[in-house]
C-alpha positions as CSV (number, residue, x, y, z in Angstrom):
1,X,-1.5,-100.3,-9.2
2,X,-0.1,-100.9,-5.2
3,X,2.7,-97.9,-4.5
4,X,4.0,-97.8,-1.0
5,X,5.4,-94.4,-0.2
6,X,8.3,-94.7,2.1
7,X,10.8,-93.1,4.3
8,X,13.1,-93.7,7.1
9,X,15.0,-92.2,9.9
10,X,18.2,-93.3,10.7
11,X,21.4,-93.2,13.5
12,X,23.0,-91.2,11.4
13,X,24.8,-90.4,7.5
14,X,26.5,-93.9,6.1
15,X,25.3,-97.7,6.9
16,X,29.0,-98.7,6.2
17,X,29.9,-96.7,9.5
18,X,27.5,-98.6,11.7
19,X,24.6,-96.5,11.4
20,X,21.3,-98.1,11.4
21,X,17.5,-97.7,11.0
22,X,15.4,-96.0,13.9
23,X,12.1,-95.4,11.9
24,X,10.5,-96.9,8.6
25,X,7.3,-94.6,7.9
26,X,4.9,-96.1,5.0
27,X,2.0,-94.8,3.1
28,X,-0.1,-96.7,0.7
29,X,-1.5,-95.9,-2.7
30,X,-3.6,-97.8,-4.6
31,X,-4.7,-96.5,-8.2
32,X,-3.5,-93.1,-7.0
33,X,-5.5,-93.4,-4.2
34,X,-4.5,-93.2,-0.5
35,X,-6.0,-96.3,1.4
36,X,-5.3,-95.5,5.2
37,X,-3.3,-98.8,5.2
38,X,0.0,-97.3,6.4
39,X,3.4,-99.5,8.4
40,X,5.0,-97.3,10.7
41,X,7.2,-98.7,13.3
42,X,10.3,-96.8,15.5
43,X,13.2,-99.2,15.8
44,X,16.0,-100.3,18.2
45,X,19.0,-99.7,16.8
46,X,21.8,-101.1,19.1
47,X,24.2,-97.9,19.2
48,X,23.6,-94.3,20.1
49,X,22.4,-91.9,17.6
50,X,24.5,-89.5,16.2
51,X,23.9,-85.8,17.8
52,X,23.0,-84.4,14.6
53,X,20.7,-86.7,13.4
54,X,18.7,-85.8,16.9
55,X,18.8,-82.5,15.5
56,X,17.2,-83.4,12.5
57,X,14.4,-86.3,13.5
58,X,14.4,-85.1,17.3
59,X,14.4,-89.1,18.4
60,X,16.4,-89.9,21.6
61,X,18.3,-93.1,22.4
62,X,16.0,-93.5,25.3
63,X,12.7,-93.0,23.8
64,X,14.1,-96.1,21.4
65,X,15.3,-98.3,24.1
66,X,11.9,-100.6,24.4
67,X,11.4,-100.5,20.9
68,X,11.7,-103.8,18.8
69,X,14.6,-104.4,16.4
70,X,14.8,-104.6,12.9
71,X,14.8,-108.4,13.0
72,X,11.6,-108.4,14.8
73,X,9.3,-106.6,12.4
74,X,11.3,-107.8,9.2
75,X,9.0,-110.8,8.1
76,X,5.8,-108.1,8.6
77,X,8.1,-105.6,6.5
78,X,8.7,-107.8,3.6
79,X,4.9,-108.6,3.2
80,X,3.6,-105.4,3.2
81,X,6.6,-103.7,0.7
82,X,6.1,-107.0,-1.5
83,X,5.1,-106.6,-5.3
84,X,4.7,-103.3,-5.0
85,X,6.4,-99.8,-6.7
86,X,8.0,-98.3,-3.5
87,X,8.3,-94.3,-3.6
88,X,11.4,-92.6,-2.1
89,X,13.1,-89.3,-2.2
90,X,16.3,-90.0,-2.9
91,X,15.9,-93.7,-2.9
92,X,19.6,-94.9,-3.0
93,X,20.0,-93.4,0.7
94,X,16.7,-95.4,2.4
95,X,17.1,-98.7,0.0
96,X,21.3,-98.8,1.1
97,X,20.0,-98.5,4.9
98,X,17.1,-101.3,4.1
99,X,19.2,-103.3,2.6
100,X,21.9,-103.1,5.0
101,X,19.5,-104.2,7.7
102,X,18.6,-107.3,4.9
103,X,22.3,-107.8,5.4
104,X,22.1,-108.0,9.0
105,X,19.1,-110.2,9.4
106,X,20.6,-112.6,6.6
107,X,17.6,-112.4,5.0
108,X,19.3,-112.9,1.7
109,X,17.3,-110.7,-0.5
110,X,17.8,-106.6,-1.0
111,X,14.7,-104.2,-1.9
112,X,15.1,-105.0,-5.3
113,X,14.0,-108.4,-5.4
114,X,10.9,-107.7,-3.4
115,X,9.5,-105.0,-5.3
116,X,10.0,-101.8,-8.1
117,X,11.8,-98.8,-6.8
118,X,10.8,-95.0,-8.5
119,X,13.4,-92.3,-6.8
120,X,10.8,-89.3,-6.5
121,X,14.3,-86.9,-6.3
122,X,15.4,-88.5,-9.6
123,X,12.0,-87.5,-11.4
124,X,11.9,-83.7,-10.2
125,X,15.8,-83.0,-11.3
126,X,14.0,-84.3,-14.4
127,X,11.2,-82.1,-13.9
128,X,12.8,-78.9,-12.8
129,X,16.3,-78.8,-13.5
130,X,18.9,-76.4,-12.1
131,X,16.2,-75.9,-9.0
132,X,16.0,-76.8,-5.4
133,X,14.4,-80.1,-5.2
134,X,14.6,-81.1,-1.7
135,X,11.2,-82.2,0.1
136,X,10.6,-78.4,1.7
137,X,11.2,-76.9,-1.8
138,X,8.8,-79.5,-4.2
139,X,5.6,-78.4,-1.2
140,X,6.4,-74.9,-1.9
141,X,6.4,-75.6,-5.5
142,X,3.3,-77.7,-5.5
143,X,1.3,-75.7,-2.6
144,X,1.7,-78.4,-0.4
145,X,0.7,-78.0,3.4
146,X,4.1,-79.3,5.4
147,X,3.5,-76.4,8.4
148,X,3.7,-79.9,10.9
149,X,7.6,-80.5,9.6
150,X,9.1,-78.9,12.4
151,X,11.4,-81.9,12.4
152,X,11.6,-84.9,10.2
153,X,9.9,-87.6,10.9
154,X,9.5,-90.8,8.8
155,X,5.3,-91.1,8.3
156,X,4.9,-87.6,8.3
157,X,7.5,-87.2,5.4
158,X,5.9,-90.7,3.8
159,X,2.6,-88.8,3.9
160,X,4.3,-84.8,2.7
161,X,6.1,-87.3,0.0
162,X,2.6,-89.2,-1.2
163,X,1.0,-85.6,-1.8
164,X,3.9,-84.1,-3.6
165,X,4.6,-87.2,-6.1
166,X,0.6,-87.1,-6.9
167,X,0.9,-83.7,-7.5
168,X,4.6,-83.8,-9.4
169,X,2.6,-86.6,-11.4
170,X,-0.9,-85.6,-12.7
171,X,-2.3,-84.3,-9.5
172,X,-4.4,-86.0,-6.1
173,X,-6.9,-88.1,-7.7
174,X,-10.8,-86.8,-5.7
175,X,-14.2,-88.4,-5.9
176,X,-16.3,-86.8,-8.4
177,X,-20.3,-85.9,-7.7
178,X,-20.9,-89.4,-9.8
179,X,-19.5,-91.5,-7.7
180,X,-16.0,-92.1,-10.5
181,X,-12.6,-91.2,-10.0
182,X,-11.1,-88.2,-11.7
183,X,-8.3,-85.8,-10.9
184,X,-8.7,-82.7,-8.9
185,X,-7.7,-80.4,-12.2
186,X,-9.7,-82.4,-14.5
187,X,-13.1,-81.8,-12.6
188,X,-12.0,-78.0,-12.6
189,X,-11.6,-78.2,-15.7
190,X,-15.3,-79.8,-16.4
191,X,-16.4,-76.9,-14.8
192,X,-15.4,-74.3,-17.0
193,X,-16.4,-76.1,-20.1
194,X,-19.8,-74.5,-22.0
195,X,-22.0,-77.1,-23.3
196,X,-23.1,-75.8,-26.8
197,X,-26.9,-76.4,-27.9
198,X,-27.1,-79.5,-30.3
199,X,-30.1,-77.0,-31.9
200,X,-27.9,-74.2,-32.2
201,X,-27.7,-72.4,-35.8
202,X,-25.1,-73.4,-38.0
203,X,-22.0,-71.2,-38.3
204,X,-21.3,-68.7,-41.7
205,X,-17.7,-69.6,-42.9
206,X,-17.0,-66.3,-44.6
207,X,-13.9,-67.2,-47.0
208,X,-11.0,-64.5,-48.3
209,X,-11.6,-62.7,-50.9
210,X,-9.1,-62.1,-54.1
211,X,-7.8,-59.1,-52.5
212,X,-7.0,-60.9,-49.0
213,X,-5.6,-63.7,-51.0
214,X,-3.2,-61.2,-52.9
215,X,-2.5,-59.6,-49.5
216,X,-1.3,-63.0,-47.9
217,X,0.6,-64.3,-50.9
218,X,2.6,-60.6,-50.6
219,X,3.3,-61.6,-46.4
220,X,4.4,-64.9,-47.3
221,X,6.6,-64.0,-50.2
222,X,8.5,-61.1,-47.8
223,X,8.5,-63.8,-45.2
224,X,10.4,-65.8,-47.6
225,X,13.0,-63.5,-49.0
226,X,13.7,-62.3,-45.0
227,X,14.7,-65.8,-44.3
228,X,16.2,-66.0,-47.6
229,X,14.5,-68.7,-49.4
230,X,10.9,-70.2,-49.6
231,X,8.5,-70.0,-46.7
232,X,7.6,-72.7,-44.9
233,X,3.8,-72.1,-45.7
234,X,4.9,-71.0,-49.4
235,X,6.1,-74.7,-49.4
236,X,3.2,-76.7,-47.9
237,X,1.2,-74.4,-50.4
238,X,3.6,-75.6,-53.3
239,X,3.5,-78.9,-52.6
């Protein structure tokens, strides 16, 4: 399974208002398994950013003024997203800016039609509801190193965001000593389990007796009247 971990950094707040795309940061799984083969690419967006988005992602209008445009890198874009699950905190905002650039280029398609879309802030309101769910909040949650996020940044966050959705999700798989993959807390599991000896003796099942019987026919009967009917396990026993 091809998942492309993604996240942008943009002029500012709402696409409708002009803003555009100034970063597009991906990271690729493959099985569960990071491959190295990442897209990264900062972006020329035609209009000055928005003073506090430079607070945010620390990019300047002039450190983006040789950069190529969306237009330039969209064909490169589209083949590398294509067929595969993209994975995005809080998807609707980075898909409405991507598509909105689709828009501009008239490249008559939206994310959609290129590939599957999983909203990684959708599945831990699911996960941990009534709880701070923001990036910073899930790598607390999940032990996740983020000490580099002094300021957002679109690979960086792709990369945070790859670790926290294995995590959120079963856990970064790791190559076991046989050469297989397995996850990290399956092979600590493996090591705490005792291998018994096939030769070992065989076990004494020592069964109640007619007084210990008596005894837990009493329990269930007070169990019974306290709840002011059968017992549940007077009833499996019955029928």
């Amino acid at each position: 399974m091809r998942q492309i971990v993604l996240d942008t950094e943009t002029t500012g707040l709402e696409p409708r208002e002009g803003h555009r795309i100034i970063e597009i940061g991906c990271v690729e799984l493959v099985n569960r398994r990071l491959t190295g083969n990442n897209f990264h690419q900062y972006l020329q967006p035609d209009r000055e950013i928005d003073p506090g988005a430079i607070e945010v992602h620390g990019i300047s209008n002039e450190f983006l003024a040789d950069k190529p445009r969306f237009a330039d890198i969209l064909e490169d874009f589209c083949r590398y997203i294509e067929g595969a699950e993209l994975v995005i905190h809080n998807a609707p905002f980075d898909t409405g800016f991507l598509n909105n650039e689709f828009r501009l280029c008239k490249h008559g398609r939206q994310v959609t039609d290129l590939c599957k879309v999983l909203d990684t802030l959708a599945l831990a309101r699911k996960l941990h509801p009534g709880q701070k769910n923001n990036l910073d909040a899930l790598c607390k949650r999940y032990q996740i190193d983020n000490s580099r996020r002094d300021l957002h940044g679109a690979l960086l966050d792709a990369e945070i965001l790859a670790d926290v959705y294995l995590a959120m999700t079963g856990g970064q798989v790791s190559l076991s000593l046989g050469g297989g993959m397995e996850s990290a807390g399956a092979a600590a599991r493996a090591e705490q389990v005792r291998r018994l000896d096939a030769q070992r003796a065989v076990l004494r099942v020592i069964r109640a007796d007619d007084e210990e019987l008596a005894a837990h026919r009493a329990c269930l009967q007070t169990i019974g009247k306290a709840a002011g009917g059968e017992s549940v396990w007077e009833k499996l026993e019955r029928d």
